[in-house]
N, C-alpha and C positions, 0 to 999 in steps of 0.2 A: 834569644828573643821568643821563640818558638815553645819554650819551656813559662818562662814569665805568661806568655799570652794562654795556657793553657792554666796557669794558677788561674791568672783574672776570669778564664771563665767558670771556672769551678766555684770558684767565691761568689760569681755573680749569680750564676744560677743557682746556687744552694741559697745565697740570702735571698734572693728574689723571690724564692717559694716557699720559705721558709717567714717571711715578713707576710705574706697575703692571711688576709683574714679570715678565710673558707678553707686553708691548709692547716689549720690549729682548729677550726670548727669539726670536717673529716677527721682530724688525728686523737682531737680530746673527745668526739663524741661517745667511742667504744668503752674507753677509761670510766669516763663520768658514768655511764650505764651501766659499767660492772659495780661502781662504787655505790650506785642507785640500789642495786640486787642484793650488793653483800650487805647494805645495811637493813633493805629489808630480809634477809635472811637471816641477820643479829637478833633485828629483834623476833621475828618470828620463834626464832632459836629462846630467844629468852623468856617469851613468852611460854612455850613448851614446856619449857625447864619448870616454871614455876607452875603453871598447872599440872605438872605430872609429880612436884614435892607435894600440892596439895590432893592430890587422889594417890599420893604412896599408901596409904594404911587401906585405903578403900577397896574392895572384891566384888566377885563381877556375881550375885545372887542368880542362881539356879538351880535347879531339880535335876536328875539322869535315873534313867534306867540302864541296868548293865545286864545284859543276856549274852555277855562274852565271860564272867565274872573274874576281869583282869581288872577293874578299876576298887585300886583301896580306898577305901571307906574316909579312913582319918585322913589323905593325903584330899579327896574330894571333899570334906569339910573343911580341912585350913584354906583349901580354896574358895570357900564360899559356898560349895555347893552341900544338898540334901539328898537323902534316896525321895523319889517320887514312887508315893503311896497309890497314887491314880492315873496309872501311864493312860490311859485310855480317854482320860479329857485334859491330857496335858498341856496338848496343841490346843484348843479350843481357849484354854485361859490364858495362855498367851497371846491368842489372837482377842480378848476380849482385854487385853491388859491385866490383868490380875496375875499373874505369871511370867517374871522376867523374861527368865531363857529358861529354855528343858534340852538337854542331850539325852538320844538316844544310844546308846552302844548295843551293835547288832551280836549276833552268836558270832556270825566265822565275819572278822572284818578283811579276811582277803575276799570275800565274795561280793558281801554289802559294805556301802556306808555306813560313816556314823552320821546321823539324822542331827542335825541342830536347827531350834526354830528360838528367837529372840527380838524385843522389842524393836523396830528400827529407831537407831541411834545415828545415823547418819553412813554418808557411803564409806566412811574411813574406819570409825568407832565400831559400824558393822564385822567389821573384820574380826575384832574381838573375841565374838564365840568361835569359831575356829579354832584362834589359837586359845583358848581356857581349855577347850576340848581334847586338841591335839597331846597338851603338856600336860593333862591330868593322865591320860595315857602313857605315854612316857616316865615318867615319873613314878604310875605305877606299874609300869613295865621293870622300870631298871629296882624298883624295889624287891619284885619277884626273883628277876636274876642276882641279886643279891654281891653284885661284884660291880666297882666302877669300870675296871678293865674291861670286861665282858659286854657293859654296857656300852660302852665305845668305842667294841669291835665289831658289836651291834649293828651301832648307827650311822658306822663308819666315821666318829668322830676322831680320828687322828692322823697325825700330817707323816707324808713321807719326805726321802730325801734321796735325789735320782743324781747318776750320773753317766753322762754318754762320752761316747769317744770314738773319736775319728782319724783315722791315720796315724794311729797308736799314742794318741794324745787327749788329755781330754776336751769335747768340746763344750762350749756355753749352751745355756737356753735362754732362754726372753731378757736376763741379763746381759745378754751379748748382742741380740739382736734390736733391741730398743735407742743406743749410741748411734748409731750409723745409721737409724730410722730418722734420725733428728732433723738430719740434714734432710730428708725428705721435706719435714716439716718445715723448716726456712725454705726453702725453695719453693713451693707453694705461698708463702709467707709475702716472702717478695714478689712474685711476679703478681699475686694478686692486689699487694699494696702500692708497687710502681706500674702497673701494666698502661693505665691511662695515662702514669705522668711519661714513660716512653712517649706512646705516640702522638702527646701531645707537645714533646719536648720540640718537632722540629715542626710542628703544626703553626705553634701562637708566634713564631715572628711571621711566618708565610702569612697567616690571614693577618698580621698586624703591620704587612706591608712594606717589612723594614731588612729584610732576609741577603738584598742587593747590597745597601748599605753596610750590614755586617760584614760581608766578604770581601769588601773590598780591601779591609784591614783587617781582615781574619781568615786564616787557612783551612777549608774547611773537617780539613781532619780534626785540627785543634779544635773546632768548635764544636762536634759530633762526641770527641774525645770527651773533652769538659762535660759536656749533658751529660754520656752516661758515668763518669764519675760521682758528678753530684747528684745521679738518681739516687747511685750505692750511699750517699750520705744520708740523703732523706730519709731512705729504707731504714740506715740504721736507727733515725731520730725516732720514726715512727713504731719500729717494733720497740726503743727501749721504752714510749710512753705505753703503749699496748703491752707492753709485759709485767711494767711498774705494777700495777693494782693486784695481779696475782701472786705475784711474789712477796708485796705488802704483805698481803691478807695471808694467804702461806706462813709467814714467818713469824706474825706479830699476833692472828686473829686466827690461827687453824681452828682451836676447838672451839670459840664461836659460832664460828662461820660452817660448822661441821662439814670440812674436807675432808677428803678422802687421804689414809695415809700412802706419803709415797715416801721409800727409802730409797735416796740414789745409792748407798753408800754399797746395795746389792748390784749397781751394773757394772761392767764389767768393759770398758771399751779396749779394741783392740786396732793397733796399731797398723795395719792394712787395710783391715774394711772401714776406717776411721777416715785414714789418709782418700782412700777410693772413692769415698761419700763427699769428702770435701772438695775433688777434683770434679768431679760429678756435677754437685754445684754451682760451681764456678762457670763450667762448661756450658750447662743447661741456662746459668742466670746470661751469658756472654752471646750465648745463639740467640734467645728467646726479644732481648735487646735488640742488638744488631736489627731482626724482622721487624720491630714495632719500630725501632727509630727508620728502615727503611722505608715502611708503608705510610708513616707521617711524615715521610721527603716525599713520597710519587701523588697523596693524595693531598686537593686543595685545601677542602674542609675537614674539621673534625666528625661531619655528618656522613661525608663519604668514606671513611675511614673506618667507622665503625663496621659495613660490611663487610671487611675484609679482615676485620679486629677479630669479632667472635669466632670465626672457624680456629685461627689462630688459639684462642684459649680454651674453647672444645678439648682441643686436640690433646690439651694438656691431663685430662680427664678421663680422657678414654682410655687410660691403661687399667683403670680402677674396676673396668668393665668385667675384666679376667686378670683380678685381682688375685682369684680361687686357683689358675691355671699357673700364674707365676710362682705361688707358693709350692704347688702340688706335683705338676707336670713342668718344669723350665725349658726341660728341652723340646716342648711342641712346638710346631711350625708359628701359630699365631705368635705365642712370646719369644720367640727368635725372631720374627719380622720388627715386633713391636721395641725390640732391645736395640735393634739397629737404622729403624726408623729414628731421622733427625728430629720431629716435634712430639715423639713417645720415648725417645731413647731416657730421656735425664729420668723421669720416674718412672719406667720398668727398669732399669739399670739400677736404679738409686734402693728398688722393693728386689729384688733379686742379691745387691749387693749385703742388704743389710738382714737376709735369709739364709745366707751363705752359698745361694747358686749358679754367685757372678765368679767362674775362674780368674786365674791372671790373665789369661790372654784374651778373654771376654772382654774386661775392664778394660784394657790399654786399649782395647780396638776402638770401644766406644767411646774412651775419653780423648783421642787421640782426634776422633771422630766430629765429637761436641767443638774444641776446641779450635780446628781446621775451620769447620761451615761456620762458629761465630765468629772467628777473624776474617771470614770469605764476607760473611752477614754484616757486620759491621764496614769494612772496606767497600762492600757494594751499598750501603748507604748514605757511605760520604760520599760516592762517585750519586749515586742518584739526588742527593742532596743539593750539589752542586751543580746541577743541572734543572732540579725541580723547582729553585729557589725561588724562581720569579715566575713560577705557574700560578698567578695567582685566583685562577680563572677555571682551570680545567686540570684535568687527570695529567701529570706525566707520561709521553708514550713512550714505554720501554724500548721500542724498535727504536725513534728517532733518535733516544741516549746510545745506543749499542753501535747508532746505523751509522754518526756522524765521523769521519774521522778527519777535519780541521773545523776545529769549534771556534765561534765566534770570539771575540776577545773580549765582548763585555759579556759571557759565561765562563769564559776562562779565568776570569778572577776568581 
C-alpha cells in the first residue's frame, strides 16, 4: 500500500508541475533564447562570409618607412603597400585624408614601436593596420631566415607532446580531469534548477490549506519521499530541454554557428574518480533537498522562507572563493575545513576529486558524510513536516517539535 501510495505521489506531483503554464514558460525560455542567438549568430556568420568573399581580392593601401631594413620590398607590395617617398608629411595626409595608412618601422624594434597611423574605419576594421603591419614583418622575417623550420622555432609555432607520471604509472592531464568535473557541472545544474521547486514543494499545500487533509490518508514519509523524487524527474525534464538547442546546433550547425571545436574522443575518464564524482552528487543533491524541503516544512510562507533560502545557496558558492587554494595548496587548513563542511563539502570534494587531490580515504569520509546528514536532512523534514503541517499562520518552533513527547492525535496523523 505504502509503495502504491508513493507511485500516486510521484505521478502526481511530476504531472502537476509539469501541466502548469509558467513551468514550460521557466523551462522553454532558455531554449527559445539560445535558438533567438544562434540564428542571429547564422546569420551574422553568413553575412561575414559574404562580405569577406567580396573584399577577398581587395588590400589594405599604404605607404611605410623601414629604418630597421627587414621589411621586403615585393612581399610589402603584394600587400598593397609602397616605400613612402615623404616620411615627414606622411602623418599629416593621413590626417588630412589623402593617405590611407602609413607604417613606420623603427631601427631596433626591441627598443621602439612600430608607429601605424590610418583612416578611422571603425573600432573593429581599425584593428586592421596592426595586423597588415605585424604580418608584413613576419613574412619578411621568415623570408630572411630562409627556412620554414627555423621560422617556427622562431615564433614558437609548433606543438609538443607531454607526459607525466605518478606512482610509476602514467597520469592524465585536462583529459582526465574534465570527466569528473561534470558532475560538478550537474550538481550546480540541479540544485540551481530545483532549488525553489524544494522549498516550495512542502510550502503550496501549507499556504493552500489542504496539508491536514493530505495526511490523513498519507504517511508523511511517502509524501516527502514522492516530492523529492519527482523534483529528480523535473530536473531531468528540464536539463534535457536546456541541453537540446546546444547539442542541435553542435551537431547539425557547428560551422555556422561557428563553435568552438571540442573532441570528446581526447577524454579520458576514469573509473574511481568517475564513480567518486557520481557519489558526490548524489550525496550533495540528497543533503542540499532534505534542507530546503525542511525549511519549507518549518516556514509558513514562501516569503519567510526565502530568508533562510539564500544563506543556504551562498554557501554553495563559497568554495569557488579559494578555488586557486584547492587546486594549489589541498592540504591547507581553509580547504580541509571547506572539504568537510556539510554545505561546502559536495563542490570542494567534487574540485579536489576531479584534480586528483581527493585520496580514498578523503572521499569515503566525505561521501559517507554527505549521505548520513542527507538521510538525517530528509528524515528531519518529514519529522518537521509532520508537525508543521497545519502552521498555517506562524514559524514552526523547533523546541515545541523536539520538546513534545505525547503529541496530539490529530498531529499524529
Amino acid at each position: 500500500m505504502a509503495r502504491h501510495n508513493l507511485g500516486t505521489v510521484v505521478q502526481f506531483e511530476f504531472t502537476r508541475t509539469v501541466k502548469k503554464r509558467r513551468f514550460w514558460i521557466a523551462t522553454l525560455a532558455i531554449p527559445v533564447l539560445l535558438a533567438v542567438i544562434f540564428g542571429l549568430v547564422f546569420i551574422s556568420n553568413s553575412s561575414t562570409s559574404t562580405l569577406a568573399a567580396a573584399q577577398k581580392n581587395d588590400k589594405l593601401a599604404f605607404s611605410y618607412s623601414d629604418a630597421s631594413h627587414l621589411v621586403n620590398p615585393a612581399i610589402a607590395k603584394a600587400m598593397g603597400g609602397e616605400p613612402e617617398t615623404e616620411p615627414g608629411t606622411a602623418v599629416a595626409r593621413v590626417q588630412e585624408g589623402t593617405l590611407n595608412a602609413y607604417f613606420a618601422f623603427p631601427a631596433d624594434l626591441q627598443k621602439e614601436p612600430v608607429r601605424v597611423f590610418g583612416q578611422d574605419q571603425g573600432i573593429f576594421k581599425n584593428g586592421t593596420y596592426d595586423a597588415v603591419a605585424k604580418q608584413l614583418l613576419v613574412l619578411s622575417a621568415q623570408g630572411k631566415v630562409g627556412s620554414a623550420e627555423l621560422s617556427a622555432a622562431v615564433q614558437g609555432d609548433f606543438s609538443t607532446e607531454a607526459r607525466t607520471f605518478l606512482n610509476g604509472r602514467a597520469s592524465g592531464g585536462l583529459e582526465t580531469v574534465i570527466p569528473p568535473l561534470l558532475f560538478l557541472v550537474l550538481f550546480y545544474v540541479a540544485i540551481i534548477l530545483l532549488a525553489n521547486q524544494m522549498l516550495a514543494s512542502t510550502l503550496e499545500e501549507k499556504e493552500n490549506r489542504v496539508t491536514e487533509m493530505i495526511l490523513t490518508t498519507l504517511n508523511p514519509t511517502t509524501l516527502v519521499v514522492g516530492k523529492v523524487i519527482s523534483l529528480f524527474l523535473i530536473g531531468a525534464v528540464q536539463a534535457t530541454v536546456f541541453a537540446a538547442p546546444m547539442v542541435i546546433g553542435y551537431v547539425f550547425f557547428h560551422d555556422q554557428l561557428a563553435m568552438p571545436n571540442f573532441d570528446i574522443s581526447h577524454l579520458t575518464p576514469q573509473f574511481w574518480p568517475m564513480a567518486v564524482g557520481a557519489l558526490l552528487f548524489i550525496g550533495g543533491f540528497i543533503l542540499f533537498t532534505g534542507v530546503l524541503v525542511g525549511i519549507g516544512a518549518v516556514m509558513p510562507t514562501a516569503k519567510d522562507a526565502s530568508t533562510v533560502f539564500a544563506p543556504v545557496m551562498i554557501m554553495m558558492f563559497i568554495p569557488f572563493y579559494i578555488v586557486t587554494m584547492v587546486v594549489s595548496d589541498p592540504g591547507s587548513v581553509i580547504v580541509q575545513i571547506f572539504t568537510y563542511f556539510p554545505f561546502t563539502a559536495p563542490v570542494t570534494a567534487m574540485l579536489r576529486n576531479g584534480f586528483g587531490s581527493l585520496n580514498g580515504g578523503a572521499a569515503a569520509l566525505v561521501i559517507a558524510e554527505l549521505f548520513l546528514l542527507g538521510f538525517v536532512a530528509l528524515r528531519l523534514a518529514v519529522h518537521l513536516f509532520r508537525y508543521g503541517s497545519i502552521e498555517y499562520s506562524r514559524k514552526l518552533s523547533l523546541r515545541s517539535v523536539f520538546g513534545w513527547k505525547v503529541l496530539p492525535e490529530r498531529r499524529a496523523r
